[in-house]
N, C-alpha and C positions, 0 to 999 in steps of 0.2 A: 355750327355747321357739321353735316355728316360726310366725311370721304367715305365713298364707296370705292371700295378698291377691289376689279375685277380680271383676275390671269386671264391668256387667252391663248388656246395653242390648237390651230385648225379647228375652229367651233363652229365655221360657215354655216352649216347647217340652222345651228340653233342661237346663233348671237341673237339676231336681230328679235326674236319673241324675250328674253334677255333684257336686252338694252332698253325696250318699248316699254317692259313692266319696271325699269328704273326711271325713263323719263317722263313719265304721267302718275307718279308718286303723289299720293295725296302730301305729305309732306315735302315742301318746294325747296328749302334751305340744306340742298345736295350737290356735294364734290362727283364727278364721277369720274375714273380713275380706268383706263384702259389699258395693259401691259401687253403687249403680242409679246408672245415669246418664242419668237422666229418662229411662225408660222408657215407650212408653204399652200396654203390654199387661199380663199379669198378673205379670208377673216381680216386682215389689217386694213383692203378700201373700204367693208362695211363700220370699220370704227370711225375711218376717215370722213365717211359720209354721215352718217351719225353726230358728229364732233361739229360739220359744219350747220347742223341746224339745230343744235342746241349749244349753247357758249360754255356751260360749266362741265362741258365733257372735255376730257383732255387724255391725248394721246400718247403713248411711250412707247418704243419699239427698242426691245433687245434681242440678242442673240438669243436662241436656245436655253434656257440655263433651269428650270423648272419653274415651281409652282410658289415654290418657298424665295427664289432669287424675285420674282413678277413681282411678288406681295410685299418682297422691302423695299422695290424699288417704286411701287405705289406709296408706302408709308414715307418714303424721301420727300415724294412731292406734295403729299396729303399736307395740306392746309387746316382741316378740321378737328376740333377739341374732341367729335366720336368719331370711331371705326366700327366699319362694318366689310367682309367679303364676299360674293358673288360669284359663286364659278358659272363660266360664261355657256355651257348648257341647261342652265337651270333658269328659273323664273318667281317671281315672288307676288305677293298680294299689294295690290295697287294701297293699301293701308300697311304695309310692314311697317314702314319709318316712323310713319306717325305714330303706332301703335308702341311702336319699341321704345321710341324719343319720352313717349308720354311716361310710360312705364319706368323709366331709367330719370327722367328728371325731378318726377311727382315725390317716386321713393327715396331718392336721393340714395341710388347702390352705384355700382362700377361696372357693371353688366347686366345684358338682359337676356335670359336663355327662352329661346322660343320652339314649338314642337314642328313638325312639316309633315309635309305629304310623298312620300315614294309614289314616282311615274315611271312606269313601265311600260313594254307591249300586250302584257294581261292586263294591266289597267292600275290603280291608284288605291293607296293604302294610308292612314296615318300613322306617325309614329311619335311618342311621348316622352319625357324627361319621367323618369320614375317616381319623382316625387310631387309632392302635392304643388299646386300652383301658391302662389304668394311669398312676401320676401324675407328672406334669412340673411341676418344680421348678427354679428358678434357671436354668443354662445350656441345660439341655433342656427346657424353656420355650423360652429366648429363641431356641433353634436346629431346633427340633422344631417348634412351632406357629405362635409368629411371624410367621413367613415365608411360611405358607401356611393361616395362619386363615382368612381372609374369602375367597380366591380360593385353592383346591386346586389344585396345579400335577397336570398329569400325564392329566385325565381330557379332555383336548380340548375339551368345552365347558366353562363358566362351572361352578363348583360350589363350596358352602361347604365347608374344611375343619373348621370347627364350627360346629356347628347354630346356625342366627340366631335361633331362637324363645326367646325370656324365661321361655317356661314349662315347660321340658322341665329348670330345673336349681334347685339349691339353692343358697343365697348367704351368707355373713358381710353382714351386715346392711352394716358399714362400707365394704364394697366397692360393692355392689349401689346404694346409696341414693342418693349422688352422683350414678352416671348416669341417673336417672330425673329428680331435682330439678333438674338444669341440663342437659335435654333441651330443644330449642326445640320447644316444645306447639301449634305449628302443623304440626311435620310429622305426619301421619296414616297414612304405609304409609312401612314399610322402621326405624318407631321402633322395633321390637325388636331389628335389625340395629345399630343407632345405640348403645344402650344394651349389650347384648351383647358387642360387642368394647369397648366402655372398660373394662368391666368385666374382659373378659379382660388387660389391657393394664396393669390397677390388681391384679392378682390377684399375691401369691407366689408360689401353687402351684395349680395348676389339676389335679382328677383327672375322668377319663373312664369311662364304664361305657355301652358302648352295649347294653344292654339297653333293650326298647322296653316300659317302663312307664308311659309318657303315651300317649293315646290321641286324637289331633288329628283330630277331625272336619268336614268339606268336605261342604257344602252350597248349597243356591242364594242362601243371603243370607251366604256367608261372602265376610268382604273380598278374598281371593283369588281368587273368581269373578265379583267385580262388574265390570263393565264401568269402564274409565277412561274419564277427558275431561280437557278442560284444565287441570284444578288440579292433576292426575298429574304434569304435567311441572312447577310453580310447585313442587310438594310436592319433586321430584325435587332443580329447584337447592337448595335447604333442605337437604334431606337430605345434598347433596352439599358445600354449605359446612362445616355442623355438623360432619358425620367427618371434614372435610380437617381444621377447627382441632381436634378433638380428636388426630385423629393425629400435627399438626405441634409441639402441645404436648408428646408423649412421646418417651421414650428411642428408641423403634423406628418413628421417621416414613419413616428410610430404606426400612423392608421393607413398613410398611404402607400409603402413597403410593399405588404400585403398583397393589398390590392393590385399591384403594379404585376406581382405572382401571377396572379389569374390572367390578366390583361395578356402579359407576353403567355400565356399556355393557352389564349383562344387565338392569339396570333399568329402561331407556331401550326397550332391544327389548323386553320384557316389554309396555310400554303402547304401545308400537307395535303391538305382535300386536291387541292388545285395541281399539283406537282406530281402527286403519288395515283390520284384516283380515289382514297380512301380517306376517313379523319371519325374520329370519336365525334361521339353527341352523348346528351343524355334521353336514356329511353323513357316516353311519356307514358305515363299510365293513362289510358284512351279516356279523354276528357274528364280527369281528374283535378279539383282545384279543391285545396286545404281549408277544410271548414273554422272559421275561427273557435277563439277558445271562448265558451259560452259562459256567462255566471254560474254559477251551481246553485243559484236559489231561481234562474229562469229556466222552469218546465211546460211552458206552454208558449210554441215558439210560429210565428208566423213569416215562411219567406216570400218576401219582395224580388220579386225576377224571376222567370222559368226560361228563360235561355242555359244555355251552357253550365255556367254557374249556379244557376240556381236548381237543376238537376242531378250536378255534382252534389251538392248543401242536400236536397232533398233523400239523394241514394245515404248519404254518411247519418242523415238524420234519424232513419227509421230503421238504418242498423245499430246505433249506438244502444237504442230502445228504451233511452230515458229520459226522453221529451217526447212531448204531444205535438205535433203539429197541428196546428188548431188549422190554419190556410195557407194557400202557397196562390199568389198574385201574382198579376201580370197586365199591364195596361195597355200589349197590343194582342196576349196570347188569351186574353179571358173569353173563356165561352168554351172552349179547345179541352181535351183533354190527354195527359200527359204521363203515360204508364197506368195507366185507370185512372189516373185524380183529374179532377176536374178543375180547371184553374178559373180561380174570380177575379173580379175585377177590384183594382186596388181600392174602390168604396167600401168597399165589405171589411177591409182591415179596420177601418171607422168602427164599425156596427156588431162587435165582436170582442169578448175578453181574451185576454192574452198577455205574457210578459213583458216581451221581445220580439220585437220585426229587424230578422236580418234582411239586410241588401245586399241581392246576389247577382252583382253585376260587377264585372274587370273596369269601366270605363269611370275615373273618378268624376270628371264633368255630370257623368249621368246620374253616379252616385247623389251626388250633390245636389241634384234636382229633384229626386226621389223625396232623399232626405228633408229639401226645404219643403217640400208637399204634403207630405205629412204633419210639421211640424205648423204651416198655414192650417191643417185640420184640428190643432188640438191637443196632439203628441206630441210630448216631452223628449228632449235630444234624449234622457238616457234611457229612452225605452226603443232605441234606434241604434243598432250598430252594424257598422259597414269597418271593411277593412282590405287593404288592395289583394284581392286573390293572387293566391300563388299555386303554381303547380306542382302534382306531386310529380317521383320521377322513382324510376326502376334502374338508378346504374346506369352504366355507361355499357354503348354495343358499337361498333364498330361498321359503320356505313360506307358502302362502296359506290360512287357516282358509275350511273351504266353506260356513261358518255366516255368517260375517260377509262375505267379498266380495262376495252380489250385495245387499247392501243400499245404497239411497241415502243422500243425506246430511239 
């Protein structure tokens, strides 16, 4: 069985789209786990009513106490050998459970991390685990994620290489549980990142599926938009004691130390931006992405993609001035031409000598279909290489929000 364990504090609004996408769950074998936590709108008769037309919903009403108090008092009553979280303005894919149950019992790991979708009032975005989809296990674990879980080396600003959200994964109840009950329940932002990597740290086997079947919804009273103040930075040291001693208690304090460095310095800017009006970034070089490092015996080089990337690949390629670009393909831009070149169609990479076909495209899913496409015509993996583009960056500049600077104190 899965507990689903869902906090709940004034969600009137969006419960019920919420509750609907957990109780028609292609997967039926669900706890579902309701906490109000002193609400004062109508949020607590819609779980009531909810509860009464499906039996395995169960209700729990406490005082006020947050997000972190809601989620152990859901884990108290939780029945189920897995855990999963729900914040109750969000909504999921009518396959989450199954998809994740499958994934997590097939591989035999302790979690299952999944990608989602950002919803907003401009509209819907996806967003990725850094790393490539499938499961890490013992050494690739300890050499593969490690290193670069909580701070992603490579993309020039701050970035998670797994998603810090609680609610985008499925859990072995054993793993999960621990880091929720000996979380310190005064920190109030940045607890899912807290809890998240112990749990990654406590896992055997961790597997990946960045498909975006959680559906995170951003709004005007979501914690992410609310304005900080003083207790952001009191919450900050907290946050920053708790992961040093959990980090300094495990096997891999050496790699995750570190990392923890960068975490609390985009944290800190984070409520800077918010508080001050102002916060560092890193400056992009205008649609720059780092050409990988080519063999020195491939000079005749054909790129795959002319989006983005593969304009960035083409600009570095014919300044370098020591490869040929034999073609530069595109399977929806072919015919089109793109600074005078004219781009073909991915057939013509077929029908054509050449070393090397980069693939210049950010989206690994995509990567991967490109690749297995070629590879259906005939071409050999190593005459195909792909590698997750990274951006370049000019330093850091100092950005002022035009919303917040002219206001007084």
């Amino acid at each position: 069985m899965i507990s689903v364990i869902v906090p709940i504090y004034n969600s009137e609004m969006y419960l019920p789209e919420c509750l609907d996408s957990l109780i028609h769950q292609t997967f039926r074998d669900l706890e579902i786990i309701l906490v109000d936590d002193g609400s004062q709108d109508g949020s607590l008769n819609i779980c009531r009513k909810y509860a009464q037309d499906d039996k395995r919903i169960l209700v729990i009403q406490q005082k006020n106490g947050g997000s972190t108090r809601a989620r152990r008092e859901g884990l108290k009553a939780a029945k189920g050998e897995y855990i999963s979280f729900i914040d109750s303005d969000d909504w999921v894919d009518l396959s989450f459970y199954e998809r994740l149950y499958e994934l997590l019992a097939f591989n035999d790991v302790d979690m299952v991390v999944s990608g989602c979708r950002i919803e907003n009032e401009r509209g819907a975005f996806d967003i990725r685990n850094r790393f490539e989809e499938g499961v890490y296990k013992g050494e690739k674990l300890r050499e593969d994620i490690y290193p670069q879980m909580l701070s992603y080396k490579g993309e020039g600003g701050f970035c998670f290489g797994i998603l810090q959200y609680l609610w985008n994964k499925l859990y072995k109840r054993s793993i999960i549980e621990p880091c929720v009950m000996e979380l310190d329940e005064r920190i109030y932002d940045g607890e899912d990142a807290a809890c998240v990597f112990d749990a990654c740290l406590r896992a055997s086997g961790v597997c990946i599926d960045n498909h975006a079947y959680y559906h995170y919804r951003i709004h005007e009273n979501s914690v992410c938009t609310s304005r900080r103040d003083e207790k952001y930075y009191v919450n900050a040291v907290r946050l920053n004691e708790y992961m040093g001693k959990v980090f300094s208690a495990s096997e891999e304090s050496e790699v995750m130390t570190p990392q923890l460095k960068h975490f609390m310095g985009m944290f800190i800017n984070n409520g800077t931006k918010s508080t001050f009006g102002f916060h560092y970034e890193k400056k992009r070089s205008a649609d720059r992405w780092k050409l990988p490092l080519l063999p020195e015996e491939a000079c005749r080089i054909c790129i795959f993609g002319a989006g983005k990337v593969g304009r960035s690949f083409y600009g570095q390629l014919v300044s370098c001035g020591d490869k040929d670009i034999v073609a530069w393909a595109d399977s929806s831009l072919y015919g089109t031409r793109i600074g005078g070149v004219a781009i073909a169609a991915p057939e013509a990479l077929l029908e054509l000598s050449w070393d090397l076909v980069i693939i210049a495209v950010a989206d690994g899913s995509k990567a991967a279909e490109m690749s297995a496409w070629l590879q259906e015509h005939g071409i050999s993996e190593d005459k195909v290489l792909w590698e997750l583009p990274q951006r370049e960056y000019e330093g850091y500049e100092m950005v002022f929000d035009e919303q917040e600077s002219g206001q007084g104190i």
